[in-house]
N, CA, C and O atoms as CSV, one atom per row, in Angstrom:
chain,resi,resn,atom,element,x,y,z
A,1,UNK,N,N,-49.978,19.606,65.813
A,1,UNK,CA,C,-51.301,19.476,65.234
A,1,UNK,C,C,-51.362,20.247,63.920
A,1,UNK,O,O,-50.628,21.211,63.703
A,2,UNK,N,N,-52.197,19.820,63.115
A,2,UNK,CA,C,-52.332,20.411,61.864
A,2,UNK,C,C,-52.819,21.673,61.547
A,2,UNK,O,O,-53.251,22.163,62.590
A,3,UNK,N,N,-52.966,22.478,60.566
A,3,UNK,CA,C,-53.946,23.772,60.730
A,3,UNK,C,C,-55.049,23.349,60.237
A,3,UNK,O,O,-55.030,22.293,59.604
A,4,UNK,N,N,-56.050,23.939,60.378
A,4,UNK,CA,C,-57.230,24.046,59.485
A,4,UNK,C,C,-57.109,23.314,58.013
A,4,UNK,O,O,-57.139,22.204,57.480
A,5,UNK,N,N,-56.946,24.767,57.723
A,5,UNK,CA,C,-56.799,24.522,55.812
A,5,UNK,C,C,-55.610,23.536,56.086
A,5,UNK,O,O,-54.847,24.460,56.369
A,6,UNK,N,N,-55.005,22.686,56.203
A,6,UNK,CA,C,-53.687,21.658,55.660
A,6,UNK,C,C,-54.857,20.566,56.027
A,6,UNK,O,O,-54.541,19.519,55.462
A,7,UNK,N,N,-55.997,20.412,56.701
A,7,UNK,CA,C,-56.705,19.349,56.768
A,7,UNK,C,C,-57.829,19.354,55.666
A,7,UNK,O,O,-58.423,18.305,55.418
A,8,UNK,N,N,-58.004,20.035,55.280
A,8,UNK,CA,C,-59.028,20.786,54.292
A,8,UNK,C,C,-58.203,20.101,53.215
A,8,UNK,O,O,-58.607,18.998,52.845
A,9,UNK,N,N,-56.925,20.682,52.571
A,9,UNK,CA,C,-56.519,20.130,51.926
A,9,UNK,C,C,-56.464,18.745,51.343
A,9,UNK,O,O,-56.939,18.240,50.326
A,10,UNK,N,N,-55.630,18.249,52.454
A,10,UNK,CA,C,-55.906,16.598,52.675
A,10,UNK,C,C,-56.836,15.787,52.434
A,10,UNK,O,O,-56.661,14.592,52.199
A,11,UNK,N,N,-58.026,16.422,52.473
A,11,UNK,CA,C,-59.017,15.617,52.501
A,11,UNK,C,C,-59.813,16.136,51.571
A,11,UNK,O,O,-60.896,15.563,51.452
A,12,UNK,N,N,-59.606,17.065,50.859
A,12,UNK,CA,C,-59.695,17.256,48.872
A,12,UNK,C,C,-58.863,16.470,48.601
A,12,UNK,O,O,-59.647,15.607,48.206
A,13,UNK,N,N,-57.845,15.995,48.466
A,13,UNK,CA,C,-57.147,14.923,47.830
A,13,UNK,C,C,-57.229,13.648,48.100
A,13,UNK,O,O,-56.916,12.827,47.237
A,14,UNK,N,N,-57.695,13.233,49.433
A,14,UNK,CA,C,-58.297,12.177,49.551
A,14,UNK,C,C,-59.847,12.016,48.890
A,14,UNK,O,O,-60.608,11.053,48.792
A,15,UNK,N,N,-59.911,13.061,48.591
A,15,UNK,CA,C,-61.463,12.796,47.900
A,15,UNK,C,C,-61.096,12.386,46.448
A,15,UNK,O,O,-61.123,11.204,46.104
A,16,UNK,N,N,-60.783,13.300,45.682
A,16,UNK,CA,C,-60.037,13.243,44.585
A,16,UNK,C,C,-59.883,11.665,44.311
A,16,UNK,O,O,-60.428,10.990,43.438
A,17,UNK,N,N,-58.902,11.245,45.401
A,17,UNK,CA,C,-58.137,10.069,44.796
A,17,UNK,C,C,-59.028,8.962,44.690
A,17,UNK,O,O,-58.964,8.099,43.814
A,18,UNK,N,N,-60.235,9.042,46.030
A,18,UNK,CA,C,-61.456,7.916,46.295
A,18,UNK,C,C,-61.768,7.729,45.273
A,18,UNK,O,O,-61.748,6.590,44.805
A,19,UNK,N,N,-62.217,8.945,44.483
A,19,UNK,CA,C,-63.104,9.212,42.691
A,19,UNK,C,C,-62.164,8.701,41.905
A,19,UNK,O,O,-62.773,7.781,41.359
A,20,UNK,N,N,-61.210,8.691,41.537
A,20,UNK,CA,C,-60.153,8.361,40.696
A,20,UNK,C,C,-60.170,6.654,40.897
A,20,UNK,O,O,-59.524,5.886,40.183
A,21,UNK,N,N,-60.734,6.391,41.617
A,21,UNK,CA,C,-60.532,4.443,41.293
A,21,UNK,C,C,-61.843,3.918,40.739
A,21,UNK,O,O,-62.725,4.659,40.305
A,22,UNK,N,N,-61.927,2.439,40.783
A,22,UNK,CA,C,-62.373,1.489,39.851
A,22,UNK,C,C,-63.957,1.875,40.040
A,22,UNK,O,O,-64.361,2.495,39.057
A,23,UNK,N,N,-64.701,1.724,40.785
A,23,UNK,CA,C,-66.247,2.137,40.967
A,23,UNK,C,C,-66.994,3.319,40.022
A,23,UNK,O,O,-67.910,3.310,39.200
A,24,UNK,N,N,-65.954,4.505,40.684
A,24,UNK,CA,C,-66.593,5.408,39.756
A,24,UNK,C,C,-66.340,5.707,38.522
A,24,UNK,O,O,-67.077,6.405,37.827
A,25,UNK,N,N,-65.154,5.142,38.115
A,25,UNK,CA,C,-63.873,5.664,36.726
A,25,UNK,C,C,-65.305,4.827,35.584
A,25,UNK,O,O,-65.681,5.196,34.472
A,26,UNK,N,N,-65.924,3.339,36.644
A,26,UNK,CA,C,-66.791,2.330,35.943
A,26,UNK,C,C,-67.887,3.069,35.370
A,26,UNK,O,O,-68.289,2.613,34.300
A,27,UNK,N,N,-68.471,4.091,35.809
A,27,UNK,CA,C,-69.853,4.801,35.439
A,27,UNK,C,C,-69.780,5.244,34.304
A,27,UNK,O,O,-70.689,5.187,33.476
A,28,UNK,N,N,-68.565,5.792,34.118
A,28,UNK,CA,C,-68.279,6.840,32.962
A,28,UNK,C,C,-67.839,6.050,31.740
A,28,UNK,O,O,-67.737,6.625,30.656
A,29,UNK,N,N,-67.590,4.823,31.866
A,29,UNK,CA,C,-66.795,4.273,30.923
A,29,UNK,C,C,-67.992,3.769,29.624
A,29,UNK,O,O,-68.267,2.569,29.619
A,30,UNK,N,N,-68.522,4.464,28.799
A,30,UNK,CA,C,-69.347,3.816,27.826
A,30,UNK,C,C,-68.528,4.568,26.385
A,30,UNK,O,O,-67.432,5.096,26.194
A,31,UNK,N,N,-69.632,4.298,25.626
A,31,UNK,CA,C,-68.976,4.095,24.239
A,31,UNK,C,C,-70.001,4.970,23.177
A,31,UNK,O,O,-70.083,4.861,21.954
A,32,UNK,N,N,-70.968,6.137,24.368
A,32,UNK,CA,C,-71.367,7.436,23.564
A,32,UNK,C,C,-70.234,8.405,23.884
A,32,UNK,O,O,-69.145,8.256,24.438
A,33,UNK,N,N,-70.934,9.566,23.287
A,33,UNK,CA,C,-69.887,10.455,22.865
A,33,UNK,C,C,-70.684,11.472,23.625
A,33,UNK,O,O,-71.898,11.269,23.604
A,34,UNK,N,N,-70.223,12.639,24.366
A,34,UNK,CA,C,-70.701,13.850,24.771
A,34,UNK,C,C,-70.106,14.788,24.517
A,34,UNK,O,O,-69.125,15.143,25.172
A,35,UNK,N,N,-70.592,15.455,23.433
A,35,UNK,CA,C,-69.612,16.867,23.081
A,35,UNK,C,C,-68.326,16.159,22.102
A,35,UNK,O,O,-67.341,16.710,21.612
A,36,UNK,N,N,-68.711,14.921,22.050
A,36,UNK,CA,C,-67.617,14.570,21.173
A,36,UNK,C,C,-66.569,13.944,21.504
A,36,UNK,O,O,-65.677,13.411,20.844
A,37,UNK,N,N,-66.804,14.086,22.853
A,37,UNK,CA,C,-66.041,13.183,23.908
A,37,UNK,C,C,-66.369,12.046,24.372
A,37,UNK,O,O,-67.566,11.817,24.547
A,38,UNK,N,N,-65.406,11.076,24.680
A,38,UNK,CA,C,-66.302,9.880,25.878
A,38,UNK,C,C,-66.682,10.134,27.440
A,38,UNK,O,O,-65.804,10.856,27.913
A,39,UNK,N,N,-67.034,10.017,27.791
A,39,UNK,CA,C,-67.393,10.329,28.852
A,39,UNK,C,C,-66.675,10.445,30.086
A,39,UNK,O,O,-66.781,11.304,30.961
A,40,UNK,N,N,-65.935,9.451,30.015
A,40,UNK,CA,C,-64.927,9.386,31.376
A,40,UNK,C,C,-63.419,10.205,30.518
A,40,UNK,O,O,-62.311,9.710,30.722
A,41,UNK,N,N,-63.521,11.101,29.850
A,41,UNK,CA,C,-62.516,11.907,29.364
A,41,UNK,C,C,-62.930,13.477,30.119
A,41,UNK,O,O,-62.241,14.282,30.747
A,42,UNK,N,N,-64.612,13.463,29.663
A,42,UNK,CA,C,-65.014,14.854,30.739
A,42,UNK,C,C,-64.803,14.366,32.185
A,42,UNK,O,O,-64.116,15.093,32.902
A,43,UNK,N,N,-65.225,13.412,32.623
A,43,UNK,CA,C,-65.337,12.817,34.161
A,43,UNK,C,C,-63.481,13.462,34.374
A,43,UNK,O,O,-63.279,14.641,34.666
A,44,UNK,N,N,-62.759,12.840,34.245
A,44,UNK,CA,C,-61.480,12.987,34.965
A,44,UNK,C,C,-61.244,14.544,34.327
A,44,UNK,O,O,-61.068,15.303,35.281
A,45,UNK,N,N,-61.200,15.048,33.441
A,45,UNK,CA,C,-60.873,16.534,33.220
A,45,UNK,C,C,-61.526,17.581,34.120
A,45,UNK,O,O,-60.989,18.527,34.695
A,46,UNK,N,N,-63.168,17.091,34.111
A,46,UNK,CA,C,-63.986,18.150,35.385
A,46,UNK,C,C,-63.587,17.673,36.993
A,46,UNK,O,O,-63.770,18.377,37.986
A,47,UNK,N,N,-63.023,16.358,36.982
A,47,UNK,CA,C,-62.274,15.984,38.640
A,47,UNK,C,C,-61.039,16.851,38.398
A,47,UNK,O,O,-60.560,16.879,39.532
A,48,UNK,N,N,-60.382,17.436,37.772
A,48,UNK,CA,C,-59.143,17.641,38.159
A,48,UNK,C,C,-59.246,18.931,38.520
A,48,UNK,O,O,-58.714,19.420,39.517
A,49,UNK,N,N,-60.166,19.704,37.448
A,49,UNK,CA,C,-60.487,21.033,37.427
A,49,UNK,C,C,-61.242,21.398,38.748
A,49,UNK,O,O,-60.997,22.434,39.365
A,50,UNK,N,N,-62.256,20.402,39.177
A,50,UNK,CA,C,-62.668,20.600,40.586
A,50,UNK,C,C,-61.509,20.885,41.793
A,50,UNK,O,O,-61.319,21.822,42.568
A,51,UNK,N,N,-60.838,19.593,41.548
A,51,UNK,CA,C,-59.721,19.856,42.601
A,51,UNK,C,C,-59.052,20.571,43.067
A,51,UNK,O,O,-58.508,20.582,44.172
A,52,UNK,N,N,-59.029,21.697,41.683
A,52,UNK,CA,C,-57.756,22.531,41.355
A,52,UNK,C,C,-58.939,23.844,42.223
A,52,UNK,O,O,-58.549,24.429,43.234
A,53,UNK,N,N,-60.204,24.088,41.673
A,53,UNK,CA,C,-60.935,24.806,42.212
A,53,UNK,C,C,-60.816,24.826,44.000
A,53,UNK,O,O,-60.325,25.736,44.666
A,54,UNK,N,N,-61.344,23.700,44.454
A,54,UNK,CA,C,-61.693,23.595,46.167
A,54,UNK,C,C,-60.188,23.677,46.723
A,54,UNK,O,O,-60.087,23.969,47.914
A,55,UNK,N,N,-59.014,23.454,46.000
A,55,UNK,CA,C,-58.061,23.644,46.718
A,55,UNK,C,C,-57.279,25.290,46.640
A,55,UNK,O,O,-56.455,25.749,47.432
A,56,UNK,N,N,-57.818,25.893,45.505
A,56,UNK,CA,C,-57.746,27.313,45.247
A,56,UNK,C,C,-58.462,28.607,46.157
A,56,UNK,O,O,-58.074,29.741,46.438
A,57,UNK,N,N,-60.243,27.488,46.589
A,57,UNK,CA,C,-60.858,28.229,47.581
A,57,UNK,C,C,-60.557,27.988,49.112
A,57,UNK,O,O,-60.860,28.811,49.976
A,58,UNK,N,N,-59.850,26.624,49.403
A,58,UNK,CA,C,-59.033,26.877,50.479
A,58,UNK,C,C,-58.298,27.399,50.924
A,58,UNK,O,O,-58.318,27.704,52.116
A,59,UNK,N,N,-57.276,27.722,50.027
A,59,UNK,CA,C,-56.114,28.114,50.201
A,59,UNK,C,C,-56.367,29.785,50.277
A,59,UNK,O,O,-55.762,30.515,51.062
A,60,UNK,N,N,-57.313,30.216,49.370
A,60,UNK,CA,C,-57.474,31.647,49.542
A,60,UNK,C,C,-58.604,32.013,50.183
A,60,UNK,O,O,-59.300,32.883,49.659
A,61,UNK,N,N,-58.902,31.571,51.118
A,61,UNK,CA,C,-59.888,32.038,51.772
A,61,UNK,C,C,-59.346,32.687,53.579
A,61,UNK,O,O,-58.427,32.048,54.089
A,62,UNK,N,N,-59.734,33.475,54.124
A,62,UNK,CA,C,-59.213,33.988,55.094
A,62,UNK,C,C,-59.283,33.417,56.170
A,62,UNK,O,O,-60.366,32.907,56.457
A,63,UNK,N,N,-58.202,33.318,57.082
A,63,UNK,CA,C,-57.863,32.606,57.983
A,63,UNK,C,C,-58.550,32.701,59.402
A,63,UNK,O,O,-58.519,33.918,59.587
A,64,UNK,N,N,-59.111,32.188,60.437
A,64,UNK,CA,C,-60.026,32.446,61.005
A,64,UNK,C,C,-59.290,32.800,62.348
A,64,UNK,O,O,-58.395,32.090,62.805
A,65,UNK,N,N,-59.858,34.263,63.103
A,65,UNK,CA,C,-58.505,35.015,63.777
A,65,UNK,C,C,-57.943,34.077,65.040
A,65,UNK,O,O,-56.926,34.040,65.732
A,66,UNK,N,N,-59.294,33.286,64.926
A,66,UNK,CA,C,-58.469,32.088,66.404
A,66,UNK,C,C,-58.264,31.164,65.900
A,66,UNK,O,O,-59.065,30.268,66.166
A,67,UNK,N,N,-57.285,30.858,65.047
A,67,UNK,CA,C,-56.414,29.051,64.262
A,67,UNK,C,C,-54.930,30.200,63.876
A,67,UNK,O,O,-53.985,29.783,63.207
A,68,UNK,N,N,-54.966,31.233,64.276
A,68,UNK,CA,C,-53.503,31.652,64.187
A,68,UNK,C,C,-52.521,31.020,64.517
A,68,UNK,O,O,-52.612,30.863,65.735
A,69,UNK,N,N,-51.127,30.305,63.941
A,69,UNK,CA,C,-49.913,29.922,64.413
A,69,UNK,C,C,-49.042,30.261,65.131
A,69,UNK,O,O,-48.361,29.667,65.967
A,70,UNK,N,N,-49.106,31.869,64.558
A,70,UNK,CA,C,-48.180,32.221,65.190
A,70,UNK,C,C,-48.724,33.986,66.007
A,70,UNK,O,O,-49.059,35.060,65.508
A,71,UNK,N,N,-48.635,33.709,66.809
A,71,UNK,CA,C,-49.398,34.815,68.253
A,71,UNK,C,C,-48.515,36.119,68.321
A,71,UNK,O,O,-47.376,35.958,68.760
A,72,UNK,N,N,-48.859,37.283,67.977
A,72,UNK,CA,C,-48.175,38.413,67.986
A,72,UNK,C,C,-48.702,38.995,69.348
A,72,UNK,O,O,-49.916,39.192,69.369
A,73,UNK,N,N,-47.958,39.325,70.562
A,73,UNK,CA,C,-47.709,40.349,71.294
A,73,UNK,C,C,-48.329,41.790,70.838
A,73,UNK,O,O,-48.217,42.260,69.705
A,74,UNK,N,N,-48.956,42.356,71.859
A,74,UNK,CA,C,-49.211,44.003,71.899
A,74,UNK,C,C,-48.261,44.475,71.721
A,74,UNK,O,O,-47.282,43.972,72.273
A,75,UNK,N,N,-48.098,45.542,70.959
A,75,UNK,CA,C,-46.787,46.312,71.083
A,75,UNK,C,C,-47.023,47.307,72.556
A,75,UNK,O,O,-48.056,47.789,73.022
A,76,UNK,N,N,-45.427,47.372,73.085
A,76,UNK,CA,C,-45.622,47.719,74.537
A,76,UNK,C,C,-45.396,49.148,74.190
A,76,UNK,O,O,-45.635,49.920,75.118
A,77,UNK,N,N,-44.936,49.764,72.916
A,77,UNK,CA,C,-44.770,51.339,73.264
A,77,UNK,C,C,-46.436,51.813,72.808
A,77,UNK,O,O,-46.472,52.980,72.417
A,78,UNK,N,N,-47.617,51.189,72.802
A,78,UNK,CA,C,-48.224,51.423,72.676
A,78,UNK,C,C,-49.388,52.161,73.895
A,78,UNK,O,O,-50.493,52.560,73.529
């Protein structure tokens, strides 16, 4: 079975990729300028930067003490 965060993951990149096709790429696609930009130039630069974000706060966020992998023993000279 998977951990936590590796599903977390997964499914930021399945998000990611949903946004990255024809529907939404369509919204952005006009022929003003924002900031000097077109629009679907910020659209995919702030998707990537998102991505890079939620998969940065997954990954570093603390692990929850019961999804541990691997189970450490009491020490017995204790």
């Amino acid at each position: 079975m998977r951990s936590g965060r590796t599903q977390l993951v997964f499914f930021a990149a399945a998000t990611t990729l949903l946004l990255l096709n024809y529907p939404w790429l369509s919204l952005f696609s006009s022929h003003h300028m924002v900031f000097g930009l077109p629009p679907l130039v910020l659209y995919l630069f702030g998707l990537w930067l998102g991505f890079i974000v939620v998969v940065r706060l997954i990954v570093d966020s603390p692990q929850p003490t019961g999804d541990t992998d691997d189970e450490t023993e009491d020490d017995p000279r204790a």
